[in-house]
C-alpha positions as a Markdown table, in Angstrom:
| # | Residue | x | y | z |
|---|---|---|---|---|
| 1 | Unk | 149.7 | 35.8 | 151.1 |
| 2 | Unk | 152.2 | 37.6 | 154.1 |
| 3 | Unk | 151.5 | 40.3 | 151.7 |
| 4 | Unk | 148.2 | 40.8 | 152.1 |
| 5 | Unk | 148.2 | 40.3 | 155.4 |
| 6 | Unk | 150.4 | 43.5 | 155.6 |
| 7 | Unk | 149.0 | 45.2 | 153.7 |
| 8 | Unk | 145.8 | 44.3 | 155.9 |
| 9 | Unk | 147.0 | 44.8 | 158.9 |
| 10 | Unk | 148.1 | 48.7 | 158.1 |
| 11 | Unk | 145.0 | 49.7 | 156.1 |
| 12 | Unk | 143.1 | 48.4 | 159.3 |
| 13 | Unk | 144.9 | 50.8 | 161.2 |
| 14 | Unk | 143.9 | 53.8 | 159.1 |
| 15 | Unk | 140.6 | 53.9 | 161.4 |
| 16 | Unk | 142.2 | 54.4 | 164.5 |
| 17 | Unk | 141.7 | 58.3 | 165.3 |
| 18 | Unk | 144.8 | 58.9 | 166.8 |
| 19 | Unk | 146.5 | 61.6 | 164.0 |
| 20 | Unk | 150.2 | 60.2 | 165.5 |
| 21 | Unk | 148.7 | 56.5 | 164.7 |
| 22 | Unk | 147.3 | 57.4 | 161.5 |
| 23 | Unk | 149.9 | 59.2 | 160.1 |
| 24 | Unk | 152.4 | 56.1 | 160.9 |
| 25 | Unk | 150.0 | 53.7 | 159.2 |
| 26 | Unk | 149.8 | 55.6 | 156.1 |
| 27 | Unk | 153.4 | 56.3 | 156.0 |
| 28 | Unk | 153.7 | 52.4 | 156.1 |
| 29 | Unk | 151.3 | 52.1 | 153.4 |
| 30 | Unk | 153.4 | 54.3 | 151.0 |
| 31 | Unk | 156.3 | 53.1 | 152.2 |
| 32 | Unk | 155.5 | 49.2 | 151.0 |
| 33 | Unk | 155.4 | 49.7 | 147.1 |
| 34 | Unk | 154.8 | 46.3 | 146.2 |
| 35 | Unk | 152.1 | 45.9 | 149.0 |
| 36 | Unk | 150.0 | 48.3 | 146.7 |
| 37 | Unk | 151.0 | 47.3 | 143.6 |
| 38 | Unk | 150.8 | 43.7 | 143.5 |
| 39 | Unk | 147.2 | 42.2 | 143.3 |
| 40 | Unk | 144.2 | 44.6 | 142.9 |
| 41 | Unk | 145.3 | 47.9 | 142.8 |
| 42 | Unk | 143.7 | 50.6 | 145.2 |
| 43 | Unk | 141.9 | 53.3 | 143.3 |
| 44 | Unk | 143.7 | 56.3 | 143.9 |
| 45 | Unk | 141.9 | 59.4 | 143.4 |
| 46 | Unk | 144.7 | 62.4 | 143.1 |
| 47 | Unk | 141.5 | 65.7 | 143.2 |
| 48 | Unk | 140.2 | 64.4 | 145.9 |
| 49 | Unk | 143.2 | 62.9 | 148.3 |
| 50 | Unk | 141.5 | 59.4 | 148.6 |
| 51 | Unk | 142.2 | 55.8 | 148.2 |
| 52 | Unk | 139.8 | 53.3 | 147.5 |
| 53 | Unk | 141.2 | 49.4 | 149.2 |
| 54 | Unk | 139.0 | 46.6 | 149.3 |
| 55 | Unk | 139.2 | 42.7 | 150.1 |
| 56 | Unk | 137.5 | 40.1 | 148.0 |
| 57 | Unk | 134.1 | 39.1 | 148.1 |
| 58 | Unk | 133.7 | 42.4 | 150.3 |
| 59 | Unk | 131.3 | 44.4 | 148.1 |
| 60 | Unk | 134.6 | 45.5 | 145.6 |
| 61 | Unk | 131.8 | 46.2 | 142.7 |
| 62 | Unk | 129.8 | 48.5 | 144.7 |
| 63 | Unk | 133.0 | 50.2 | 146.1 |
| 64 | Unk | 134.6 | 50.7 | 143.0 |
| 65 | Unk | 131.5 | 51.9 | 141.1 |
| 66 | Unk | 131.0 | 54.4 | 144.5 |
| 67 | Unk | 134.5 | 55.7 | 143.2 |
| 68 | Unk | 134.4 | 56.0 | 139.6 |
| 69 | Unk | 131.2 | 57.9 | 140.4 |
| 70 | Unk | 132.7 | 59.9 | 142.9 |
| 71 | Unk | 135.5 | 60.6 | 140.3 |
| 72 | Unk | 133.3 | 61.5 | 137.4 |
| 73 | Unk | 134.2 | 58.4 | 135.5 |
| 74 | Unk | 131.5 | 56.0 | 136.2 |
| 75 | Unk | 129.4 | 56.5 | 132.9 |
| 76 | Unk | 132.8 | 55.6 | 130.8 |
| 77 | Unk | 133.6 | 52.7 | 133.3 |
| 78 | Unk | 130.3 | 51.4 | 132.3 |
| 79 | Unk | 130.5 | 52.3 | 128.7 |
| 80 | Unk | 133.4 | 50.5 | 128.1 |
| 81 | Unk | 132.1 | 47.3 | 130.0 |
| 82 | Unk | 129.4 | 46.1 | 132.0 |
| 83 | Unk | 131.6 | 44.5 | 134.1 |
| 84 | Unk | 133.6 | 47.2 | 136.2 |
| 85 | Unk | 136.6 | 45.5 | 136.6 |
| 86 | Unk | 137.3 | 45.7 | 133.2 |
| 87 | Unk | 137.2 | 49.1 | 132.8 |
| 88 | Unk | 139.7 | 49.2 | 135.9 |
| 89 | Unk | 142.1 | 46.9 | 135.2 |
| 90 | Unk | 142.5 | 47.6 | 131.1 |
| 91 | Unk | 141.9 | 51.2 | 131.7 |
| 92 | Unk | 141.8 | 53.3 | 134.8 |
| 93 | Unk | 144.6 | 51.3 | 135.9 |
| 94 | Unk | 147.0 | 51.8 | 133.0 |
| 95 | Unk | 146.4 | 55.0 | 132.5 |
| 96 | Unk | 148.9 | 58.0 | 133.2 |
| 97 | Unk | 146.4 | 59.9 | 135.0 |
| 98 | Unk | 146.1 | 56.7 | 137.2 |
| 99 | Unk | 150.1 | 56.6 | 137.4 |
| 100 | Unk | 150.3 | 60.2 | 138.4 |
| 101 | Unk | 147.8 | 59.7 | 141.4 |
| 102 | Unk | 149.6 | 57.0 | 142.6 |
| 103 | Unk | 152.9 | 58.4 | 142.5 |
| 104 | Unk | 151.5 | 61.8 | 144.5 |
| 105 | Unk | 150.4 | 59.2 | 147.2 |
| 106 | Unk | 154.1 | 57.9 | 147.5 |
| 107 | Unk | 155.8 | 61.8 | 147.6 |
| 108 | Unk | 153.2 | 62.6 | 150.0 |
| 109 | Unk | 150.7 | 59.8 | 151.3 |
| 110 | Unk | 149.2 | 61.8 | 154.9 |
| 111 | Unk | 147.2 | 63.9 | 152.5 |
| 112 | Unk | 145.3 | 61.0 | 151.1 |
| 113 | Unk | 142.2 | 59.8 | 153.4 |
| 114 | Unk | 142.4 | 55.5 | 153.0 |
| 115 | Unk | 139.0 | 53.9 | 152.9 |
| 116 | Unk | 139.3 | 49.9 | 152.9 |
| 117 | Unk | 135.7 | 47.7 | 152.0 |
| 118 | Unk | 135.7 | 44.9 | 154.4 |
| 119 | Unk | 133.2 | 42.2 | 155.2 |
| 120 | Unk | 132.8 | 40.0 | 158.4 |
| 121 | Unk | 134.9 | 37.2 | 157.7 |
| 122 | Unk | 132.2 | 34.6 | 159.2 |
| 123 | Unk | 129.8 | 35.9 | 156.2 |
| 124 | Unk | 133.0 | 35.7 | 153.9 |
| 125 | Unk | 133.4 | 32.1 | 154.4 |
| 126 | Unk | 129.9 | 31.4 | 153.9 |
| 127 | Unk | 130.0 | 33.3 | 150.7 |
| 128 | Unk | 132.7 | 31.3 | 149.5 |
| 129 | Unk | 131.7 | 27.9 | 150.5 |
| 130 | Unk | 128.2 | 28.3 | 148.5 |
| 131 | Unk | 129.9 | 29.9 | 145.5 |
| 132 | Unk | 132.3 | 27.3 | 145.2 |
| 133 | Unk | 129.2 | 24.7 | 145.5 |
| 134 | Unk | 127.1 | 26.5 | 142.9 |
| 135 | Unk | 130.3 | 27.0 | 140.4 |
| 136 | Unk | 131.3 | 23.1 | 141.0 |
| 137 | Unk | 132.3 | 22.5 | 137.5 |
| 138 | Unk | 134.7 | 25.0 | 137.6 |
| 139 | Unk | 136.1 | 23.7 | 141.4 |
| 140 | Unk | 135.6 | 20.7 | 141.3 |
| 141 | Unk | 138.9 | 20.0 | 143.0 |
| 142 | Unk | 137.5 | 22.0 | 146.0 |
| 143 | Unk | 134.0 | 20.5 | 146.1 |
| 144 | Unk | 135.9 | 17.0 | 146.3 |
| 145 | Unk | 137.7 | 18.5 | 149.1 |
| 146 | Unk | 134.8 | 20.1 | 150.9 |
């Protein structure tokens, strides 16, 4: 959890659009491996300098497909699985060109532009509470609870 909160707290800090405060808040990004690697991993586009962050139930399946189209790769994503989180987790993110990108972010991370998915965390709640009502089966710890 503290790591996500990090992790949050410096990707939020990307929009500012102050260079000098930019520039530190990437540098942080890159400078907290396990931050990045631990969880969902970013999408890390090495052509075009970007990388993709997201937080859950924030729209992740439209942002990632935005990516992999963006990348060229969203016709293979799909190919390989409906789902797109397939395709990123037993694929995209195993792969060497994946593992290249992500190790040009760490020599040199204030070349990379960071976009992070976020929702309104009011809405998120909501979201959560109903799905955890409509999925009860599975949760029926929380639904006991709520």
């Amino acid at each position: 959890m503290a790591t996500y909160k990090v992790f949050d707290a410096v990707t939020l800090r990307t929009c500012i659009t102050s260079r000098r405060r930019r520039n530190k808040s990437i540098r942080q990004i890159a400078a907290n491996l396990h931050s990045v690697t631990y969880g969902p991993q970013p999408i890390v586009d090495l052509r075009n300098k970007i990388v993709l962050l997201w937080s859950a139930k924030a729209g992740s399946v439209f942002a990632i497909k935005w990516m992999f189209k963006h990348m060229g790769l969203l016709e293979e994503a799909l190919a390989f699985h409906p789902w797109i989180h397939c395709y990123r987790m037993k694929v995209f993110c195993v792969s060497d060109r994946y593992k290249a990108a992500v190790e040009d972010f760490f020599q040199s991370p204030l070349s990379y532009r960071v976009i992070k998915f976020v929702r309104s965390p009011f809405k998120r709640a909501v979201s959560s509470y109903v799905y955890v009502l409509q999925n009860a089966e599975r949760n029926s710890d929380l639904v006991e609870t709520l």
